[in-house]
C-alpha positions as CSV (number, residue, x, y, z in Angstrom):
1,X,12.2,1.6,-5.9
2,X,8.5,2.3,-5.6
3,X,7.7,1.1,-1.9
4,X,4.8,-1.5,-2.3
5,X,3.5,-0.4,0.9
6,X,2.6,2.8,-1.0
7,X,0.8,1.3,-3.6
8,X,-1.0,-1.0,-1.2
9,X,-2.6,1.9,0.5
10,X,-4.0,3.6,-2.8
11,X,-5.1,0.4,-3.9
12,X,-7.2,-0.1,0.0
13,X,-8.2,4.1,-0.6
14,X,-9.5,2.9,-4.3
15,X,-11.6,0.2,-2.5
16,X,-13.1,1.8,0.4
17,X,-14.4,5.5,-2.1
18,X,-16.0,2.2,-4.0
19,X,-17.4,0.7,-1.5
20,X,-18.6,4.4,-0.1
21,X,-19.9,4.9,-3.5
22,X,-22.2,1.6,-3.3
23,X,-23.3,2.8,-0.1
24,X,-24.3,6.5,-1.4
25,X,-26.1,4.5,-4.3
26,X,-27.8,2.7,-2.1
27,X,-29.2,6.0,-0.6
28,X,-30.0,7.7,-3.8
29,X,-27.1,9.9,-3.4
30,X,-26.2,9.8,-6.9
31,X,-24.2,12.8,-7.6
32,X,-22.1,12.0,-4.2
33,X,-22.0,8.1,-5.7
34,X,-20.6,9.1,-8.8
35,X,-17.8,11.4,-7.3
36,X,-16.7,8.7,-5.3
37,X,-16.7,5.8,-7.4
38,X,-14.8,8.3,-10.4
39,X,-12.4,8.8,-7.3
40,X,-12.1,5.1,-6.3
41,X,-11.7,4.0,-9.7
42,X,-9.1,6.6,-10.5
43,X,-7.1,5.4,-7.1
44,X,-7.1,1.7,-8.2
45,X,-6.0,2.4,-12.1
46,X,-3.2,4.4,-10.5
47,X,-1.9,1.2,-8.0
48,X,-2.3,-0.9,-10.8
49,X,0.2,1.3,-13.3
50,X,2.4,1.6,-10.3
51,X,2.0,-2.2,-9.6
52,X,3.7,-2.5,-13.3
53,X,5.9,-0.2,-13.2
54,X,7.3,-1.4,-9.8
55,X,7.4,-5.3,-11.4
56,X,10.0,-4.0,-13.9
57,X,12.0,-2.2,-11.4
58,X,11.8,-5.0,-8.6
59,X,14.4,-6.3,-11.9
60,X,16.6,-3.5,-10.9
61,X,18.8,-2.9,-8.0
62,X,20.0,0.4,-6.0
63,X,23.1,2.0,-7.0
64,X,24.2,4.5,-4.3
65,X,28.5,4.0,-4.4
66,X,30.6,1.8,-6.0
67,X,30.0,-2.3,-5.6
68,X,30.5,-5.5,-6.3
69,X,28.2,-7.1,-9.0
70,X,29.7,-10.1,-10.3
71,X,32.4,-12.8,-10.3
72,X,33.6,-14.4,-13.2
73,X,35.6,-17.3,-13.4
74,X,36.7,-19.2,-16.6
75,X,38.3,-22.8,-17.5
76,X,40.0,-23.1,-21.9
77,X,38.3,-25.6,-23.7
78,X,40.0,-25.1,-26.5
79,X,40.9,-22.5,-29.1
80,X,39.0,-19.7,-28.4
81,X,36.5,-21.7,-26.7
82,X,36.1,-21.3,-22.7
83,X,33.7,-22.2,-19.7
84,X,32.7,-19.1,-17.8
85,X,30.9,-19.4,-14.4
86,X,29.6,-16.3,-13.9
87,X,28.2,-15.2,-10.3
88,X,25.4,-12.5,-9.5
89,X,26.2,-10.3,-6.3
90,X,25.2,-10.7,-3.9
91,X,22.3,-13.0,-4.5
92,X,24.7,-15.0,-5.7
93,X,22.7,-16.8,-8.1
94,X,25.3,-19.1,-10.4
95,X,25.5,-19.1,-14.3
96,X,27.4,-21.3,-16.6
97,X,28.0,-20.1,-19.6
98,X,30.3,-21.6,-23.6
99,X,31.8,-18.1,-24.4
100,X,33.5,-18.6,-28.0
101,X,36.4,-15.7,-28.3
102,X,39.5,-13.8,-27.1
103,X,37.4,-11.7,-24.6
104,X,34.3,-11.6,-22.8
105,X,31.8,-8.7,-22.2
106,X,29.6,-8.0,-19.4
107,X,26.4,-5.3,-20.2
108,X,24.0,-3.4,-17.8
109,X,21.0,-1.5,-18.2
110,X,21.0,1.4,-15.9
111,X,18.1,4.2,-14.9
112,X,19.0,7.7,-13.4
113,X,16.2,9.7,-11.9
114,X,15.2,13.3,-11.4
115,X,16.7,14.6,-8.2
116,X,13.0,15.4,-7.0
117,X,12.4,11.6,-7.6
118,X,15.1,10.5,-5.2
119,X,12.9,12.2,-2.2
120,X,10.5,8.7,-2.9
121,X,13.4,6.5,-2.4
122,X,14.3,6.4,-6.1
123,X,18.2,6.3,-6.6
124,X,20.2,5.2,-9.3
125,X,19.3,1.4,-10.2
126,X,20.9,-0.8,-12.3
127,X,20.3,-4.6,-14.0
128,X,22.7,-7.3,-15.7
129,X,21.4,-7.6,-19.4
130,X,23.9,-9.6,-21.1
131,X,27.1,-11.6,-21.1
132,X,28.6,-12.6,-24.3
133,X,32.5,-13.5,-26.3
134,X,34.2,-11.3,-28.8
135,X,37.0,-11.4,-31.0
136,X,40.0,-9.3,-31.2
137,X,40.2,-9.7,-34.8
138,X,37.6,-7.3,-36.2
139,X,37.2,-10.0,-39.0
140,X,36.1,-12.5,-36.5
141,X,34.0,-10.6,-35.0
142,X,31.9,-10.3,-38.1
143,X,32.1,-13.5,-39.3
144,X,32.9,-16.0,-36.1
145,X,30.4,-17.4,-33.8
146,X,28.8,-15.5,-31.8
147,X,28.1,-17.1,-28.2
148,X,25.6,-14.1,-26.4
149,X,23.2,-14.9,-23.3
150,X,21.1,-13.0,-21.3
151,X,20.9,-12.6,-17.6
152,X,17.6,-11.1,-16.5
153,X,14.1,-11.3,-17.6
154,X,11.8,-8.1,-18.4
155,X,8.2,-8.6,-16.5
156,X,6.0,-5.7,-15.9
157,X,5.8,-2.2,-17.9
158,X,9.6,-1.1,-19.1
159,X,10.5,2.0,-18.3
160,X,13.4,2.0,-20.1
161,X,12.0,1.2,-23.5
162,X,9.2,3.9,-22.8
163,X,12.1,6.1,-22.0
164,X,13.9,5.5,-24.8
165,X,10.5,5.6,-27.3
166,X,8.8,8.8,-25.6
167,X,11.5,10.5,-23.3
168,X,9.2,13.6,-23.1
169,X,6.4,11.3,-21.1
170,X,8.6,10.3,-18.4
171,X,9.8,13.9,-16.7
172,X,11.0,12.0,-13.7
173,X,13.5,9.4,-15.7
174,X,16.8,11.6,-15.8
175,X,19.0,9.1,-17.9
176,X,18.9,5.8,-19.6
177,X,22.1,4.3,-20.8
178,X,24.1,0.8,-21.3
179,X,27.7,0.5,-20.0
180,X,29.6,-2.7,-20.8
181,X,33.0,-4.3,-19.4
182,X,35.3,-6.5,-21.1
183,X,38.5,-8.0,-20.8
184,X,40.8,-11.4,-22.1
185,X,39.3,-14.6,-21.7
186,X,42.2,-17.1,-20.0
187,X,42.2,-20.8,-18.2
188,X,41.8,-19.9,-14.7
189,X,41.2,-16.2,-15.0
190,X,38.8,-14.9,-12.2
191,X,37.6,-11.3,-12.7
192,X,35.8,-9.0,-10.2
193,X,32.8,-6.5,-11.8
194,X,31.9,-3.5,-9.5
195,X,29.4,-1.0,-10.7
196,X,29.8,2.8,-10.1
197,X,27.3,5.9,-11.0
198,X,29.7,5.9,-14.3
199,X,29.3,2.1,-15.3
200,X,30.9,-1.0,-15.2
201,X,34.6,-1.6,-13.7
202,X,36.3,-5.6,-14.5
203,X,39.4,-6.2,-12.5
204,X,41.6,-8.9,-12.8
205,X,41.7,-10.7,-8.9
206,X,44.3,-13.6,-9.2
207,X,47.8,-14.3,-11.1
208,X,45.9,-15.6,-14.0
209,X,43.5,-12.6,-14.8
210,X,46.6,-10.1,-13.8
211,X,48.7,-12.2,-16.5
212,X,45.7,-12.0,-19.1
213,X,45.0,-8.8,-18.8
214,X,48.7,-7.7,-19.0
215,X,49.4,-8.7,-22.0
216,X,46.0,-7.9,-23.1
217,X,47.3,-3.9,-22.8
């Protein structure tokens, strides 16, 4: 992630060439003036793109090896209809969710950098987008209700749309992809999501997910 010290001290560079430049002004050193304040200003529009950029990514987190993302937990309240209680790792920031279905889906964004961009800390990074029900029956799941919510807001300057909208602008974005998990929705099911450089792993973590997901195959 783009350290903020970094952009602190461009932004402070940007500040003190404009403050030089006022100074040369002051002395009728125009030509010297102008270099600096083109200099001072050009320092303080970059800190202020990286500034936006580094918003959106402060979304993200680092993926480096395999780990744990999520818990999900869920309680029947009636046909196709179950509580979920879904919690973020490791923040652990708790979400309570109506999922209407047979099975539940979890989706993430994830950003994949040039390996010359990993020198300036950059490494894999990931975000929660989604988490929604679905139907096995294919007819339900055009037709049925449709129960979707997100998980993350979208502040600052999104790489990933940019990516996606001018991929030859951004030579230091490797890869932009979703990944999603899913798996049977049960009463009492508890399910554990890990994320890997691949994508998105569910597994079942008690006798009632284990059950679910059993028959499920």
């Amino acid at each position: 992630m783009i350290s903020d010290a970094v952009i602190l001290v461009i932004a402070i560079f940007g500040l003190l060439l404009l403050i030089l430049a006022c100074q040369r002004l002051f002395r009728a050193r125009f030509l010297a003036a102008g270099g600096s304040a083109v200099m001072g200003s050009l320092l303080l529009a970059v800190a202020a793109l990286l500034f936006v950029v580094s918003l959106n990514l402060h979304t993200y987190a680092r993926l480096t090896h395999e780990r744990p993302v999520a818990e999900i937990v869920f309680q029947q309240r009636g046909p196709q209809s179950f509580n979920a209680t879904l919690t973020q790792v490791p923040n652990g920031e708790i979400q309570m969710f109506v999922l209407a279905g047979d099975e539940w889906q979890l989706d993430a964004r994830v950003l994949k950098w040039k390996g010359w961009a990993n020198l300036f800390g950059l490494d894999a990074q990931y975000r929660l987008e989604r988490v929604s029900g679905r139907y096995r029956n294919i007819e339900q799941e055009r037709t049925g209700e449709r129960t979707v919510y997100g998980l993350s807001e979208n502040p600052g300057l999104d790489l990933w749309q940019m990516t996606l909208d001018k991929p030859d602008r951004l030579p230091f974005v490797d890869a932009v992809y979703g990944n999603a998990a899913y798996m049977p929705m049960s009463d009492g099911a508890r399910y554990e999501v890990s994320i890997t450089q691949s994508g998105l792993i569910a597994r079942p973590v008690n006798a009632a997910a284990q059950q679910a997901a059993g028959s499920w195959k």
